[in-house]
C-alpha positions in Angstrom: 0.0 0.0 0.0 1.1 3.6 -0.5 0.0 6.7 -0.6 1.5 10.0 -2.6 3.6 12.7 -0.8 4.6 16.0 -2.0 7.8 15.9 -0.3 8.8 12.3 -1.0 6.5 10.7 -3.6 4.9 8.0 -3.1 5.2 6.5 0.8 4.8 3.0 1.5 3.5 1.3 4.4 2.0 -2.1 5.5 -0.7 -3.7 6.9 0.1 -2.9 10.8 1.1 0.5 9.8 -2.2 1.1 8.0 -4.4 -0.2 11.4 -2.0 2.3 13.3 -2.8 5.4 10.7 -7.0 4.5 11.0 -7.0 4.6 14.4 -8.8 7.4 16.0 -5.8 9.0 18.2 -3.4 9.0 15.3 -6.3 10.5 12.4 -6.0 13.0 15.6 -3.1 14.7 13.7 -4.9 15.7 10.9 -6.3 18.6 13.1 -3.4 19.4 14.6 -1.5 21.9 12.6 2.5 21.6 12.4 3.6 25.2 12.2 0.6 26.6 14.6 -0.6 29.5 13.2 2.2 30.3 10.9 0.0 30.4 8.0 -1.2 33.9 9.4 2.0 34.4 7.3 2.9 32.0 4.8 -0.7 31.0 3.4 0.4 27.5 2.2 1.5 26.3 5.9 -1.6 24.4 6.4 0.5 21.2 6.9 0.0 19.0 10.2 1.2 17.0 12.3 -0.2 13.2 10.4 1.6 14.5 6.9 4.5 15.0 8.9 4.7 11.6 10.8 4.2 9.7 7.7 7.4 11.6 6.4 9.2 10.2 9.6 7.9 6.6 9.1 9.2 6.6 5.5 12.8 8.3 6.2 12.8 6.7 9.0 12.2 3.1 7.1 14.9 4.3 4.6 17.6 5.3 6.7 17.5 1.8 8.7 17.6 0.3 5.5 21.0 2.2 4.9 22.4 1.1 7.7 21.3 -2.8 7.3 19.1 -3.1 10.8 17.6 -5.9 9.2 15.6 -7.5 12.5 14.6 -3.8 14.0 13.8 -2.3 10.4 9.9 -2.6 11.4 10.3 -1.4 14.9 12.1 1.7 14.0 9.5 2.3 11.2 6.7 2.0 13.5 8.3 4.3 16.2 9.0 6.7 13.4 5.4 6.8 12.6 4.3 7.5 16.5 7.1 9.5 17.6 4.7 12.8 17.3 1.3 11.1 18.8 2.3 12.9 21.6 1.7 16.6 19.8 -1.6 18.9 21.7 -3.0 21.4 19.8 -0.8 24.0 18.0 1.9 21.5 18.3 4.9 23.2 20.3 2.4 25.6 21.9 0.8 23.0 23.9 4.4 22.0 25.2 4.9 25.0 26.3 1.6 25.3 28.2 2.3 21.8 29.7 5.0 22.5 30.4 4.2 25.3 32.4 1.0 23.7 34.4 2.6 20.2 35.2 3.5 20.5 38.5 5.7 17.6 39.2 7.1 17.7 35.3 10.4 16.8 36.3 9.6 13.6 38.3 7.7 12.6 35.4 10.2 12.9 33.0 13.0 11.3 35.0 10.3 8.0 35.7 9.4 8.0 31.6 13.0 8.9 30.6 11.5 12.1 28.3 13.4 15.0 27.2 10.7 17.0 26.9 6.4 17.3 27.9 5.5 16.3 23.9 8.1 13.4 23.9 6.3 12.3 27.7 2.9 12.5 25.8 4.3 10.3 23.4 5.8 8.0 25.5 2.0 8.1 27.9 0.1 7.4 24.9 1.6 4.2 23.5 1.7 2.7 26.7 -2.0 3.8 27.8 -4.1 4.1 24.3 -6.1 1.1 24.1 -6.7 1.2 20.2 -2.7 1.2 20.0 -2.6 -1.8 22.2 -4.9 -3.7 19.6 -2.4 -3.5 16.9 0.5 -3.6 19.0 2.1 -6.4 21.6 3.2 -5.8 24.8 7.0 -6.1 23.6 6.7 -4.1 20.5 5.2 -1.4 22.4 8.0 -1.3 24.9 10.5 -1.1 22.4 8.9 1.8 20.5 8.7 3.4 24.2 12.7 2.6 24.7 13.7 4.0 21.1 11.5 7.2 22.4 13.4 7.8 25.7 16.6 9.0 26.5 19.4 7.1 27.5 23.1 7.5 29.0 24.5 5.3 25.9 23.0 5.7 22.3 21.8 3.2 20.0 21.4 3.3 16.1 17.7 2.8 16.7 16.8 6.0 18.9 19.5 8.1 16.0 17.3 7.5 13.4 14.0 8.8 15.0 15.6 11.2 17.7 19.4 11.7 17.3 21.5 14.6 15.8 20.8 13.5 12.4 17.2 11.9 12.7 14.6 11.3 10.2 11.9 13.6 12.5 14.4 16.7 11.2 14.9 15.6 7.5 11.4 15.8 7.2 10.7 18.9 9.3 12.9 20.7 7.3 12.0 20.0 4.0 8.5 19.5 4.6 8.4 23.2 6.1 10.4 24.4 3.3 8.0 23.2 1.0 4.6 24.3 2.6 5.9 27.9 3.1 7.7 28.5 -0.4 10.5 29.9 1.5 13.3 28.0 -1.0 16.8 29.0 1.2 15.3 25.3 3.3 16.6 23.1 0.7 18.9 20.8 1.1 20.0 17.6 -0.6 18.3 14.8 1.7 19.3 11.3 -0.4 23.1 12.5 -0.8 22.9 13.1 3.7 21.1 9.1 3.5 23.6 7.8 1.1 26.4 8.8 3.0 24.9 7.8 6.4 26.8 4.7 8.3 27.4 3.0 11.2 30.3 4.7 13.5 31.3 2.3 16.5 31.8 4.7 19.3 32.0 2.0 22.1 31.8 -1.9 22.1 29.1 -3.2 20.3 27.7 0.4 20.7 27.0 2.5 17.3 26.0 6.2 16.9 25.0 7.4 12.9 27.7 9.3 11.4 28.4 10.0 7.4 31.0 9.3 5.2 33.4 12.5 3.8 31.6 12.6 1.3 28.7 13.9 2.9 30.0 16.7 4.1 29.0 19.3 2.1 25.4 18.0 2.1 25.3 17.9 5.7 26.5 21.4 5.6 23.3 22.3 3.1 21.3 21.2 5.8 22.5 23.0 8.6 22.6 26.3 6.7 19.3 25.4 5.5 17.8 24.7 8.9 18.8 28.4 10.1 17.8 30.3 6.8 14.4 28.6 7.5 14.6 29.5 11.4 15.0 33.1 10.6 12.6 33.6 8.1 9.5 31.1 9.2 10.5 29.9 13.1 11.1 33.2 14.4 9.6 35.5 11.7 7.8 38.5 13.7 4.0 37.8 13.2 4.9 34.0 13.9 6.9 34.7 17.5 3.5 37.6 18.0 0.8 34.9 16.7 2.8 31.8 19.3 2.5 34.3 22.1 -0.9 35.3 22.1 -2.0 31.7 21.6 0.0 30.4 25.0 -1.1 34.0 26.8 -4.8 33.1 26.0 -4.8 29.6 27.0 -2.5 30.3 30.4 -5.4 33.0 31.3 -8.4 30.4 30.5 -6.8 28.0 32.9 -6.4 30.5 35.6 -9.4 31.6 35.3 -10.7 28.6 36.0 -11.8 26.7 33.3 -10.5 23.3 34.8 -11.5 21.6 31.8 -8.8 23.2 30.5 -6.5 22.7 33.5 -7.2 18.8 33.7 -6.1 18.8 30.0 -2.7 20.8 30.3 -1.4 19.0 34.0 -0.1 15.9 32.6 -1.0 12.6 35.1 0.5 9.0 34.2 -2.9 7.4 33.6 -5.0 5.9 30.8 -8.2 8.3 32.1 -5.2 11.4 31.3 -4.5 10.0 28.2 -8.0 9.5 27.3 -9.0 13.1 27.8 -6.1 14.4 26.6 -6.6 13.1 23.0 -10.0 14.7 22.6 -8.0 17.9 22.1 -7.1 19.4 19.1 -6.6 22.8 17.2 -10.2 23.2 17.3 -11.6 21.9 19.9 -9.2 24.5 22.3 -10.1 27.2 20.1 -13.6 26.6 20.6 -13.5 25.8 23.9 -12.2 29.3 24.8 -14.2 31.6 22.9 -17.1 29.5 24.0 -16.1 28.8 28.1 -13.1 30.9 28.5 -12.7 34.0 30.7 -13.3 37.6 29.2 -9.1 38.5 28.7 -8.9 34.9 26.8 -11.7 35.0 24.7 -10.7 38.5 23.4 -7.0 37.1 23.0 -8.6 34.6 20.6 -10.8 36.8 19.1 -7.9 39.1 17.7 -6.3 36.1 16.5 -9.0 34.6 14.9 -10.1 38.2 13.6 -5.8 38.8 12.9 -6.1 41.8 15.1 -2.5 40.9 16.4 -0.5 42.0 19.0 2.3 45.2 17.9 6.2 44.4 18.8 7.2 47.8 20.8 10.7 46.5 21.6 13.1 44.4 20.7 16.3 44.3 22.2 19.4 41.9 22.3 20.1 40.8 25.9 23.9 41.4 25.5 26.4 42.8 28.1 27.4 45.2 24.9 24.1 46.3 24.1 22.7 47.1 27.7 26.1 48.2 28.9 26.1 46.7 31.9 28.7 44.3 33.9 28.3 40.7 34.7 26.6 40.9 37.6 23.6 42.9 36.6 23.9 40.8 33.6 23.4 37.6 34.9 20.3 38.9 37.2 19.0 40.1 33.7 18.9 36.6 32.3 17.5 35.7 35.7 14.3 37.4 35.3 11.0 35.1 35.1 7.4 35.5 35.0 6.8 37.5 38.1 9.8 40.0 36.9 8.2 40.1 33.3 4.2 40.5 34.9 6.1 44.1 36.5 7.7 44.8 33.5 4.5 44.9 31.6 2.5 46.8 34.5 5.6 49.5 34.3 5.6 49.7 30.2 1.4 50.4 30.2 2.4 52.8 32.9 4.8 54.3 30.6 2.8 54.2 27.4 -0.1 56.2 29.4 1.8 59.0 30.1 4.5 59.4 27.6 2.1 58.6 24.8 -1.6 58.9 25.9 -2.3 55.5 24.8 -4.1 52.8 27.1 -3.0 49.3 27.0 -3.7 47.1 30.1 -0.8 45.4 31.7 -2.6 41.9 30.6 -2.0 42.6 27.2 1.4 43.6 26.9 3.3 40.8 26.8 7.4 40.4 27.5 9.1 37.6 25.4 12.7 36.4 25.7 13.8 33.6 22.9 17.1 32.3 22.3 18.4 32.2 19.0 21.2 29.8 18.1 23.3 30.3 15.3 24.0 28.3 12.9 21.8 25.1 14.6 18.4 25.3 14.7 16.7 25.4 18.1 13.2 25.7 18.9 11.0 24.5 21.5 11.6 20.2 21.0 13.8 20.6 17.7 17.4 21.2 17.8 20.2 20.0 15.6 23.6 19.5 17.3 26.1 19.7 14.7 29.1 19.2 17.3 28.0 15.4 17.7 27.7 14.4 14.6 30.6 12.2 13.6 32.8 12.0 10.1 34.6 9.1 8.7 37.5 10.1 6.8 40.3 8.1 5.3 41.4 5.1 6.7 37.9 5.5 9.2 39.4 7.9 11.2 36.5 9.4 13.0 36.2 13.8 13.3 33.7 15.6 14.7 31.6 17.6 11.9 32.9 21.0 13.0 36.4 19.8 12.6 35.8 18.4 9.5 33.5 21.5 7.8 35.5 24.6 6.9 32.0 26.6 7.2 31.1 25.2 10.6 34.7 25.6 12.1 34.5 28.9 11.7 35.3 30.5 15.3 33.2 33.7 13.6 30.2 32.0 13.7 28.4 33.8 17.0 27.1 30.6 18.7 24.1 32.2 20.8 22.0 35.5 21.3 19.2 36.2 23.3 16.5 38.8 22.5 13.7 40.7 24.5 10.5 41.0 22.3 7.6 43.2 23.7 4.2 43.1 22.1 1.2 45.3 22.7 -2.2 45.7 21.9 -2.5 49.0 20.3 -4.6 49.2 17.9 -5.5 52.6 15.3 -1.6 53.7 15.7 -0.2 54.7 12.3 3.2 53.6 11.4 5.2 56.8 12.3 3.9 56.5 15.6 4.4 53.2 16.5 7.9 53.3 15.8 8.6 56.5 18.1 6.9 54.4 20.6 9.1 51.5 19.7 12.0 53.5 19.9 10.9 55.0 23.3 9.5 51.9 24.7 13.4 50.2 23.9 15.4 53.3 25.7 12.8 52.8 28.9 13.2 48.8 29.1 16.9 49.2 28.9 16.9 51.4 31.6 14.6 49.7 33.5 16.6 46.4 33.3 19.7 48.2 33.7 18.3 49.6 37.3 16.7 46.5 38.4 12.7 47.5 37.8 12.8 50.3 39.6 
């Protein structure tokens, strides 16, 4: 059986993969969009989460072949397939929100072995789903589980679906690329397979690596992966459109719409799971405008209506740029939620009397993101190009950076971090938002160079 793919042709897949795809918690996908809302921008990013998991299961299937796994070719397949099941709605939004309303988060992912609250999801739902368990044994379940969860050693099997060089990124990438017309995200994938092998890094212990060959194809990809981070991942509208989506659903849950609470507090349970999976793009978007508290529903009125949020400042949090020492540095990166909450209060302060213009502290909201260069890194996603190994002559193994003349490059800035502000102020012509842009920046340096006062 197979089915056509615009990123890959036609993908193939087999009778248990097929009762996987029909069941009701993986046809979930469909309404679960991979980019969020990033189509507020790029019209043609309609793409979800099911399109993209098929893409996995196929690289995934490919790249074992590659490497001759023989025996745990259909395992891998199958965990390539379900390595997303764990995705809520708006994909990485719903992390984040979990992520934030799990109390005991870190006990849970130190019992499931989980990097992250998506991957713990993931892991929750193949061992609780009951339609999973019809199609699946007991031991192929558990297997899928281990190849999900971290481990002190690697294995070829966990690589392929969630190493440095994984099938879940190959896809992403490309499949992103595709759906946004943004063209600087290609890269050429089957040269990256083709020169994919097995690099022992311990006994009888194997990590994927690529021949020398590969080298400049690898390097495609990496460059590709942070053209498509600036312009899609952290594009403006996107970063505006992600906030307001997590802002929304954070005030609906402290409101007090527990249905809404009991959804985002992840419990180790099949009744958890089972509610859990009702949720999609739609059904939280409908569930707020229909139960949520007055600030949420009018968050998700202006995005459903695109009346979005204004960035007022943007700043990079660098000793350079604030002019500050070490010290007052460090208590700057420091800040959290209850810092940022008086930051906002103090900029609608500021905007009232400077400017004349009313914007409650609940919708101003501050934003810090962390932008690496040149590996991509968002929330779940990141590609680590410093552990990815080379085989040159005579197998001699070299880390990619040592091997790459572009990624060796000690120029390369490795990491900045930015402060984004966005407002709701609505009616402001251009020329006047950006004096109050240019205000708002001199008073937020200030104010983090005095310590909020």
């Amino acid at each position: 059986m197979e089915v056509r793919d615009p990123i890959h042709g036609f993908i193939q897949y087999e009778d248990k993969e097929e009762r996987i795809i029909n069941t009701r918690v993986f046809q979930r996908l469909r309404n679960i969009k991979q980019l969020a809302l990033a189509s507020y921008v790029y019209p043609g990013a309609l793409h979800t989460r099911f399109d993209h998991s098929l893409g996995v299961m196929h690289l995934a299937r490919k790249i074992a072949e590659r490497l001759e796994l023989n025996k745990k070719i259909k395992i891998v397949t199958l965990a390539g397939l379900l390595h997303d099941i764990g995705h809520g709605p708006f994909s990485h939004i719903s992390e984040q929100i979990l992520e934030r309303f799990t109390l005991n988060l870190k006990d849970l992912l130190n019992k499931w072995r989980a990097d992250n609250a998506h991957e713990l999801m993931s892991i929750l739902i193949i061992k609780f789903n009951k339609e999973l368990r019809k199609f699946m044994s007991n031991s192929e379940r558990e297997e899928i589980i281990k190849i999900l969860q971290k481990h002190e050693k690697r294995f070829l099997e966990k690589d392929i679906v969630s190493g440095p060089l994984d099938a879940d990124k190959l896809d992403y990438l490309l499949r992103d690329t595709y759906f946004t017309g943004v063209k600087y995200g290609v890269f050429d994938i089957d040269k990256i397979i083709e020169s994919m092998v097995k690099i022992p890094i311990g006994r009888e212990i194997f990590q994927i690596g690529i021949k020398e060959e590969g080298v400049y194809a690898l390097e495609q990809f990496l460059l590709a992966s942070y053209h498509m981070k600036m312009q899609v991942y952290y594009h403006r509208i996107r970063r505006i459109i992600d906030a307001m989506l997590i802002r929304g659903v954070e005030f609906a849950i402290k409101s007090g719409l527990e249905e809404l609470r009991e959804v985002f507090s992840i419990k180790d349970n099949e009744e958890f799971v089972k509610k859990y999976i009702e949720f999609d793009d739609y059904k939280l978007i409908d569930l707020i405008l229909n139960k949520g508290d007055k600030i949420s529903k009018e968050y998700f009125i202006r995005i459903k209506n695109r009346r979005l949020f204004k960035e007022i400042c943007k700043i990079e949090l660098s000793k350079e740029e604030l002019k500050v020492d070490a010290v007052i540095y460090d208590r700057i990166m420091e800040m959290g939620e209850k810092e940022f909450k008086n930051m906002a209060k103090s900029i609608s302060e500021f905007l009232k009397n400077k400017h004349k213009v009313e914007v409650k502290p609940e919708f101003i909201i501050v934003d810090r993101q962390t932008v690496t260069n040149p590996t991509f890194k968002s929330p779940g996603i990141k590609i680590d190009s410093e552990t990815i190994l080379v085989v040159r002559n005579k197998e001699k193994r070299e880390s990619f950076k040592e091997v790459s003349e572009v990624f060796k490059n000690p120029t390369v800035e490795p990491e900045k971090n930015f402060l984004y502000i966005y407002a709701a102020i609505d009616n402001i012509n251009r020329r006047k938002r950006a004096k109050i842009k240019n205000d708002v920046t001199k008073f937020v340096k200030k104010y983090l160079k005095e310590g909020g006062t």
